[in-house]
N, C-alpha and C positions, 0 to 999 in steps of 0.2 A: 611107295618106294621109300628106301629108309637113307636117309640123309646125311651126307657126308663132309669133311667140312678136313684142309689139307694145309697144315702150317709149314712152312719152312722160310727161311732167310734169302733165298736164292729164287729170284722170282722165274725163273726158267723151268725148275723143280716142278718149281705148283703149277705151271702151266703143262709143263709133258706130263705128270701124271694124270691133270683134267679130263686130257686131250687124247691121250692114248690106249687107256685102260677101258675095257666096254664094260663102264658099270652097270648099265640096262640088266646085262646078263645076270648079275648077281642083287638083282632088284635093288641096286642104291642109284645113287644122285647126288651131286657133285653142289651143296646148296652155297659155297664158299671158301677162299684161301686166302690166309694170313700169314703175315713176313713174319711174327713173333707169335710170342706164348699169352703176352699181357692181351696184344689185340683180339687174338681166337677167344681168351677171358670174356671179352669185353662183350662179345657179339653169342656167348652163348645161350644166354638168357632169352636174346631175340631167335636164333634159328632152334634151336632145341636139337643138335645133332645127335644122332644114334653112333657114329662113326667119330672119330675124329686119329686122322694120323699127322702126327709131328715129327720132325727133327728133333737131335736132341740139343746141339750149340745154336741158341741164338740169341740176339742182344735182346734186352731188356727182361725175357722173360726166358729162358732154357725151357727144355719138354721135358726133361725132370722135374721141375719145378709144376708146370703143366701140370702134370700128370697126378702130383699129389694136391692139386687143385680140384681138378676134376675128380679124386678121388672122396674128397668131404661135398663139395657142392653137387655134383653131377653124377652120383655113383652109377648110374644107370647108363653111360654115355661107356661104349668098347674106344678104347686106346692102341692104337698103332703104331709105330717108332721105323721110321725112317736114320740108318745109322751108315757111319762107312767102318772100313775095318777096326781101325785105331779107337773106334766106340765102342767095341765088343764090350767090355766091361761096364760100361754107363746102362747098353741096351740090357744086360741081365737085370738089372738095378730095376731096370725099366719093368720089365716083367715082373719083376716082384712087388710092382706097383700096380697094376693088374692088365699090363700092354699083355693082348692076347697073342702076339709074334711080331717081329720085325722084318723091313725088308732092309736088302744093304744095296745103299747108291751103285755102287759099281758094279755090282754084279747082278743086279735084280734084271728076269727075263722074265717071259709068259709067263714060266711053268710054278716062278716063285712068286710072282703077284697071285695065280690061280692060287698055290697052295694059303698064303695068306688068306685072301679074300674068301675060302671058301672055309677056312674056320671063324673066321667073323661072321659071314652068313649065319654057321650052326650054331653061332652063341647068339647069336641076335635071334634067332626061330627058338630056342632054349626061353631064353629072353620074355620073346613073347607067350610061350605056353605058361609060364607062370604070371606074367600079366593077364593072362588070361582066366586061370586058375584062380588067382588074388580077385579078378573083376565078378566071376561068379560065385567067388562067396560072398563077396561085398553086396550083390542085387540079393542074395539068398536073404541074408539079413534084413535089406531093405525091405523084400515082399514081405517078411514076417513081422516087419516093425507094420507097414500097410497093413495088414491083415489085423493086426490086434488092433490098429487104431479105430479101424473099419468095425471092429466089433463093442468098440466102445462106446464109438458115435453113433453107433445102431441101438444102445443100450441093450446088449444079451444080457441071457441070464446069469444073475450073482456079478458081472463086470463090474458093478459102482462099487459091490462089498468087500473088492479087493485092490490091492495095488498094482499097476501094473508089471507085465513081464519083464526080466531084464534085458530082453530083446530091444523093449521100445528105452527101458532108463538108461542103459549100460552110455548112451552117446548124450545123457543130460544130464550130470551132477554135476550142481555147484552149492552153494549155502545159502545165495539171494536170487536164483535161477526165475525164469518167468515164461510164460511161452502167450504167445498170441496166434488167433484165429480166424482165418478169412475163409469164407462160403462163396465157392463163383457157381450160380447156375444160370446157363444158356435161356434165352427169352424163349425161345422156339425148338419142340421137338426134334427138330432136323437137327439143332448144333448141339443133342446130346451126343452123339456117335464120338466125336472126335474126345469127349472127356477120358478116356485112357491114354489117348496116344498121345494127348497135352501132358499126362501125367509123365509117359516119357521123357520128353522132351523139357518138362519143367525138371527133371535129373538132372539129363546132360546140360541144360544152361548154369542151372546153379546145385550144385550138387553138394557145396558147404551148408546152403544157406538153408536149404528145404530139406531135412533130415527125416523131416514126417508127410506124409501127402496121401494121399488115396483117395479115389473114385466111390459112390455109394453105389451098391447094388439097388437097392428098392428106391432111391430118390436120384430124380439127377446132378448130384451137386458134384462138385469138384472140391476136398478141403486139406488146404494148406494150414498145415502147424508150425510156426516159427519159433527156433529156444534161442532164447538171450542168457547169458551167464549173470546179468546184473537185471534190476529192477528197470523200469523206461518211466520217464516222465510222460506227463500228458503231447507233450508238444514232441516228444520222438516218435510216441506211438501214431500221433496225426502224420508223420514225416514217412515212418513204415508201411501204413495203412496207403499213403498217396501213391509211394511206391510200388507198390506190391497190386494196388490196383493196375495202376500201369502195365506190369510184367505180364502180368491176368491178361489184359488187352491185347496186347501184342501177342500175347501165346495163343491165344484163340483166331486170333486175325479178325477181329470185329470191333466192330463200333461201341461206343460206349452204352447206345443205347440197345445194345441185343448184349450186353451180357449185366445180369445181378450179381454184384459184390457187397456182401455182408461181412461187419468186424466187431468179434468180440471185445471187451475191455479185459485186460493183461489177467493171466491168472498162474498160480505158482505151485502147481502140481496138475499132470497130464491129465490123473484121475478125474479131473475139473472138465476135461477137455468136452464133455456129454452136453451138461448145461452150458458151457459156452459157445458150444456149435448151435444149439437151440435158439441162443438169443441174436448169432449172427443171422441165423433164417429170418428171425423175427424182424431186424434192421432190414434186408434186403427185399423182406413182403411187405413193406411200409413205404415202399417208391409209392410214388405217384404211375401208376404206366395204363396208356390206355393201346387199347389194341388198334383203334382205328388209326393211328397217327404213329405209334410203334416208337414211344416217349416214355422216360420216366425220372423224378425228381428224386434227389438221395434225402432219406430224413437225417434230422440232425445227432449226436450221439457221441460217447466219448471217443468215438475211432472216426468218424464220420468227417466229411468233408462239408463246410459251412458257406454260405455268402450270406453275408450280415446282411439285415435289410436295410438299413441306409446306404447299402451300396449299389442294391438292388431299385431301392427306390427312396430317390435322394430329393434333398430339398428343392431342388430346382423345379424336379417334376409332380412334386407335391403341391409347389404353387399354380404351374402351370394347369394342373387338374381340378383344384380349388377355383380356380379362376374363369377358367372354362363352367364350371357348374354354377356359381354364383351368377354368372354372366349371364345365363341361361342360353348359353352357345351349344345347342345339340351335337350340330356338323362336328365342332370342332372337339366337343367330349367323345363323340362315337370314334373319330378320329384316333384320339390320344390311347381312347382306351384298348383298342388294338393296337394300339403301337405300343404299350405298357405291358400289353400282356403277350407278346411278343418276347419278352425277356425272362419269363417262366422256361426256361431251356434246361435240356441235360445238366445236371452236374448242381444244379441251385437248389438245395433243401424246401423240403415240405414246408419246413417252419418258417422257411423267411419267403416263401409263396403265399402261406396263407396269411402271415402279419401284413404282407402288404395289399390281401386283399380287405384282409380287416381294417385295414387304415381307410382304401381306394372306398368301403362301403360307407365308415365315419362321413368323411366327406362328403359324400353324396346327402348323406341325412344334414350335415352341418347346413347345405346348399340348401334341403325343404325344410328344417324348422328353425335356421338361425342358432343353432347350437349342435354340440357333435355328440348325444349320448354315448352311454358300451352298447354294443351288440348288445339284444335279449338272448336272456339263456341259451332259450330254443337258437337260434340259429350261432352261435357262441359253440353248442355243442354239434349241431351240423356242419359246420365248416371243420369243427377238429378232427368227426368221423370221415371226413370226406378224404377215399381212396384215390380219386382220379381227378387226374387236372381237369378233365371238361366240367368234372363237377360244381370245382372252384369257380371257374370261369362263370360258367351258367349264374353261379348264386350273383357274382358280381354284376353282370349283364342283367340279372331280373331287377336288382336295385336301380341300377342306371336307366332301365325301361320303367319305371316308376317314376323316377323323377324325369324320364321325356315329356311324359306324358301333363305332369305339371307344368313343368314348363315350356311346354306348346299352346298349354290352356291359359297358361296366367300372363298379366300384362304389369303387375304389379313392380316385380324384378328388371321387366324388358325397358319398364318405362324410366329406370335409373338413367342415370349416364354414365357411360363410360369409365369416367373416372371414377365414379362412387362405387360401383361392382369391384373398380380392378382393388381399390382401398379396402372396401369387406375382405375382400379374399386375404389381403396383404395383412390387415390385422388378424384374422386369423389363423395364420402360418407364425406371424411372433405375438399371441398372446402371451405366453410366459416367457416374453423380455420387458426391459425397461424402454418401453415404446413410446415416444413424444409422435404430437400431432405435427410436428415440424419435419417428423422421419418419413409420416404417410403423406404429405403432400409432397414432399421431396421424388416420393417414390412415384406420385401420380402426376409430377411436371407442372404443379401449380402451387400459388404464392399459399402462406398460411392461413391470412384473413381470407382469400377466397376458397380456398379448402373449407375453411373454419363456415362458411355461410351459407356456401354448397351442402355440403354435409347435416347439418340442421336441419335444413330444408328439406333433404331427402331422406334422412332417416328418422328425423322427430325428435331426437336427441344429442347433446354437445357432444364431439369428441372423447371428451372425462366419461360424460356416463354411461356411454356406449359401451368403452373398457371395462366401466368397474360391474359392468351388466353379465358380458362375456366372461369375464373374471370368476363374476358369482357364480352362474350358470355351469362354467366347467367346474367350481368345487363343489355344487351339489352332486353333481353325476359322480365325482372323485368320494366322496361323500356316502354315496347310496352304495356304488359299484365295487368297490377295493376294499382292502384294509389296509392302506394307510392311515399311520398318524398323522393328527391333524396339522402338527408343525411340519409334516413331511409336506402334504399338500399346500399350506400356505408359501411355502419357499420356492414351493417347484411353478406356482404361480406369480411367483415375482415378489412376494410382502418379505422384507428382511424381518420388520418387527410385527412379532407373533400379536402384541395385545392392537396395535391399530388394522391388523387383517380380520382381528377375532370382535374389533367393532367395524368395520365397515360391512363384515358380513350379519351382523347382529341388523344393521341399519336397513341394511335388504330385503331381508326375509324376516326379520323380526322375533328371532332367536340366536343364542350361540350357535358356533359350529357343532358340538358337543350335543345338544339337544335336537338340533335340526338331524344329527342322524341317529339317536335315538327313536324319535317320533318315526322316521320316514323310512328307516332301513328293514324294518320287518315286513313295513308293507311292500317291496317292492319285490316283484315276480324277478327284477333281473338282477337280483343282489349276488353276483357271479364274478369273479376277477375277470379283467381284461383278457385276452388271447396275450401269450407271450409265447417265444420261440421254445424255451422248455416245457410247453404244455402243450404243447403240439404232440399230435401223434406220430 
């Protein structure tokens, strides 16, 4: 129905023309009437009228006035003029402002409402044929802009060795232009079907913003090309990317975990568009997703959405896992470690999955040999190949079955007490602070001298040399494992001054730091950097 909207002064007016006139018949509807010209202003925006007839005197705003209003803002909107005799001359006016006829109060009967109304009709059906005419060249464009993209991203023949059509350019020139690219494909055969009629439908939702899009023939992706007229920082493009995943979701009607979204990093010519659709495939076959549980992890990336791991897996439950394993509390490690791993959910990166299970395995070896090595190689590179979360999991789980089985057998740990377990654990969660023995028995609810004699007792060692034991031990492994410098690793272990770290460790082991990894670094099979979140796969 097309929409009609009845201004006049005289509130009787607008209600007998509402009221009386069978607009049905002339496919309109009646969506609103205003006393003046300013308030019909005010409400156009909101009702989008196809119609609108006004009077020509009235306060605040006249329909003269009106009418060259609607004629810059609204050209699209047909104009009517409601006049009495003594208007004749205003209503010519009127018409030369594009009111397609008038009626006159006094004299208006059927036969002049029909005549009226049935040439608004013919201009509104006018109207629409060329809205319509304008709308299918607009899709004609669009299929051919889809078509060339579609053959870019396919890599046809000679496409890299040219530039593109100006089909696809004609709607992208600026001087610092940029475009960005997101790959959605369906988890499941079944939800390839609907990737065309998404492509409709992602048109009509945004029709500014997605100027490029098409469906693959030979793969099932769905890919969106966004143009920016300016460059994006890092942190808009994470902003776009979250967005635009979202849209992706909602357009599909599915769950996060049945659809892959892959994103390129920005690039500043279409021609680019081949290798950047490649690398977003590459990002999005990098989930984690396993078929039996119908899950999957986003890796990390400059488009990518991240959870750091200390947020994933925070200090609190690092001691609680330490503490539990030191303890040699089975129940209560099998416990945690399903509850831990529990937080491997949609949406949390490969990389800060498997940091924390690289931490969660540390631990575990801290618990059997009183110190935390790196991962060896071999499993350093097995945890980074690993595609699927059960993978992960498992590797973690056989560690932790390792160390059950020790600590079901041994009595040596069990036979601590309490407080001495929960103190190992607690020193080592702040080895690399300024830790007094005053902090650890504080932390374990007993005095310092009986801390101080307990402790001796049970571990064979004062307080001091206990530390400066653990101390030494992590910067051998920091030592053998990393390439850090050596001032790097004294600091990060707590020593301000570089020459009393560089004898306390000479006093230990009986060399500088300098020589100590000289001598040891060649020989060791796991001389491999740590896992970190960019070296994840």
């Amino acid at each position: 129905m097309w929409k009609v909207i009845i201004v006049d002064d005289e509130v009787l007016v607008r209600r007998g023309l509402a009221s009386t006139i069978p607009w049905a018949q002339y496919g309109m509807q009646v969506a609103g009437d205003f006393s003046n010209g300013m308030k019909a202003l005010e409400a156009m925006e909101l009702l989008r009228p196809d119609v609108v007839i006004t009077d020509i005197r009235m306060p605040q705003m006249d329909g003269l006035t009106l009418l060259k209003e609607l004629r810059k803002q609204y050209p699209e909107t047909i104009p009517v003029i409601l006049s009495c005799h003594n208007d004749f001359e205003y209503a010519k006016e009127a018409i030369s402002l594009g009111a397609v006829d008038y009626l006159v109060k006094t004299t208006m009967d059927d036969q002049e409402v029909d005549r009226t109304l049935s040439k608004v009709q013919a201009k509104l059906a006018e109207r629409k044929s060329v809205d319509e005419l304008l709308r299918q060249i607009e899709q004609s464009k669009r299929l051919e802009r889809q078509a060339e993209l579609r053959m870019i991203l396919a890599g046809g023949e000679n496409v890299g060795a040219k530039e593109p059509s100006v089909a696809v350019k004609e709607a992208h020139r600026t001087e610092n232009e940029c475009f960005l690219l997101l790959a959605a494909r369906p988890w499941a055969p079944a939800h390839t079907q609907p990737l065309y009629t998404n492509c409709l439908r992602l048109e009509e939702r945004f029709p500014e913003e997605t100027e490029l899009f098409c469906t693959l023939d030979a793969e099932p992706y769905m890919v969106v090309l966004l143009w920016f007229p300016s460059a994006l920082s890092a942190l808009e493009v994470q902003h776009k990317v979250q967005i635009w995943s979202g849209r992706l979701l909602q357009l599909f009607g599915c769950r996060r975990e049945e659809l892959f979204i892959g994103a390129a990093p920005p690039f500043s010519s279409i021609s680019q568009a081949k290798p950047a659709f490649e690398q977003a495939k590459r990002g999005q076959e990098a989930y984690f997703y396993d078929e039996g549980v119908k899950t999957f992890y986003m890796i990390e990336g400059s488009a990518a959405l991240q959870e750091a791991s200390g947020v994933l897996f925070t200090g609190e439950d690092k001691q609680l896992w330490v503490e539990a394993l030191v303890r040699n509390a089975v129940p209560e490690a099998r416990a945690l470690f399903e509850q831990l791993t529990k937080r491997w959910r949609p949406g949390v990166s490969s990389a800060a999955v498997k940091e924390m299970a690289s931490s969660m395995i540390g631990m575990i070896r801290f618990a059997r040999h009183k110190h935390q090595p790196s991962l060896p190689a071999t499993a350093v590179q097995e945890l980074q190949q690993m595609g699927k979360l059960s993978q992960v999991k498992q590797l973690v789980a056989s560690e932790l079955a390792v160390w059950e089985q020790e600590a079901e057998g041994s009595s040596g740990l069990n036979s601590l007490r309490p407080e001495i377990q929960k103190a190992l654990a607690y020193i080592q969660q702040h080895l690399h602070d300024e830790l007094k023995m005053s902090d650890v028995a504080d932390h374990v609810h007993l005095s310092r001298s009986h801390f101080s004699a307990l402790f001796k007792q049970a571990v064979g060692k004062t307080f001091l040399e206990y530390m400066m034991e653990q101390k030494m031990e992590w910067t051998k492994e920091q030592l053998k494992h990393t390439h850090k410098k050596i001032y790097e690793i004294a600091s990060e272990i707590g020593f301000s001054d570089y020459k009393y770290f560089t004898r306390c460790f000479k006093e230990y082991s009986g060399m500088t730091p300098k020589d100590w990894r000289e001598q040891h670094v060649h020989k060791s099979e796991y001389a491999v950097l740590p896992i970190r979140e960019e070296q994840a796969l």
